[in-house]
C-alpha positions as CSV (number, residue, x, y, z in Angstrom):
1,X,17.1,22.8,-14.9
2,X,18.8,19.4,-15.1
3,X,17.7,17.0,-12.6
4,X,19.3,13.9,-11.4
5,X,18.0,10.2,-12.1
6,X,19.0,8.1,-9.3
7,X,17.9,5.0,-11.6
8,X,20.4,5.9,-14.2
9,X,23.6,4.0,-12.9
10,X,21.8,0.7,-11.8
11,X,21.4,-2.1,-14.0
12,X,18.0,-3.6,-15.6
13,X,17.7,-6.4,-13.2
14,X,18.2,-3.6,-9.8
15,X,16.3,-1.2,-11.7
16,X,13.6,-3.7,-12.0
17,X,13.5,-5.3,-8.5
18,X,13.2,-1.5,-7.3
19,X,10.2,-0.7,-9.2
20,X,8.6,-3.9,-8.3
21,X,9.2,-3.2,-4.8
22,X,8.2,0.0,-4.4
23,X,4.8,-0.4,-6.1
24,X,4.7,-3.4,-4.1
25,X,5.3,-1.4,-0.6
26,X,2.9,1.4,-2.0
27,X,0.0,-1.2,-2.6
28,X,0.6,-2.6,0.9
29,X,0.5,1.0,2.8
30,X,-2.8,2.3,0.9
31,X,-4.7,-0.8,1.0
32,X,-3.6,-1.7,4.7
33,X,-5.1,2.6,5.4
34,X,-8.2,1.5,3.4
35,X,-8.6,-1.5,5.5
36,X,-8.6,0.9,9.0
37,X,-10.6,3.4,7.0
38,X,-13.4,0.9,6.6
39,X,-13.1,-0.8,10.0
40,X,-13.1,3.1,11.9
41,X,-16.4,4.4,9.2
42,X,-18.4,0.8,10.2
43,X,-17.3,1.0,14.1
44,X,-18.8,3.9,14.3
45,X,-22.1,2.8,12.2
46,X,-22.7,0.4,15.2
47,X,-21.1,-2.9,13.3
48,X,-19.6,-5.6,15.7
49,X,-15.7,-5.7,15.3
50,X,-15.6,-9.8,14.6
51,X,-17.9,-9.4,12.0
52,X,-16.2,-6.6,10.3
53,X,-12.9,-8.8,10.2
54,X,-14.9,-11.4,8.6
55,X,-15.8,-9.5,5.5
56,X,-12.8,-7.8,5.2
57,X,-10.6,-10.9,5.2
């Protein structure tokens, strides 16, 4: 089965700034999730909100 590589028609520099960005956008999603994960799992351990922002700053 042949499958299609969008990437293969761009040039290095496009090709380039597209990776970069992507794993730029992926970092931003999983560690913004991991943020809320921690601020929900301490909430509900009895933590004060303002100090919570102060450690995860």
């Amino acid at each position: 089965m042949h499958i299609n590589n969008p990437f293969k028609n761009l040039s290095e520099d496009v090709r380039q700034y597209s990776i970069i960005t992507g794993n730029y956008w992926a970092f931003t999603l999983t560690d913004g999730a991991r943020r809320e994960n921690s601020i929900v799992l301490s909430d509900s351990w009895g933590y004060e909100k303002v100090f919570l922002f102060q450690v995860l700053k």
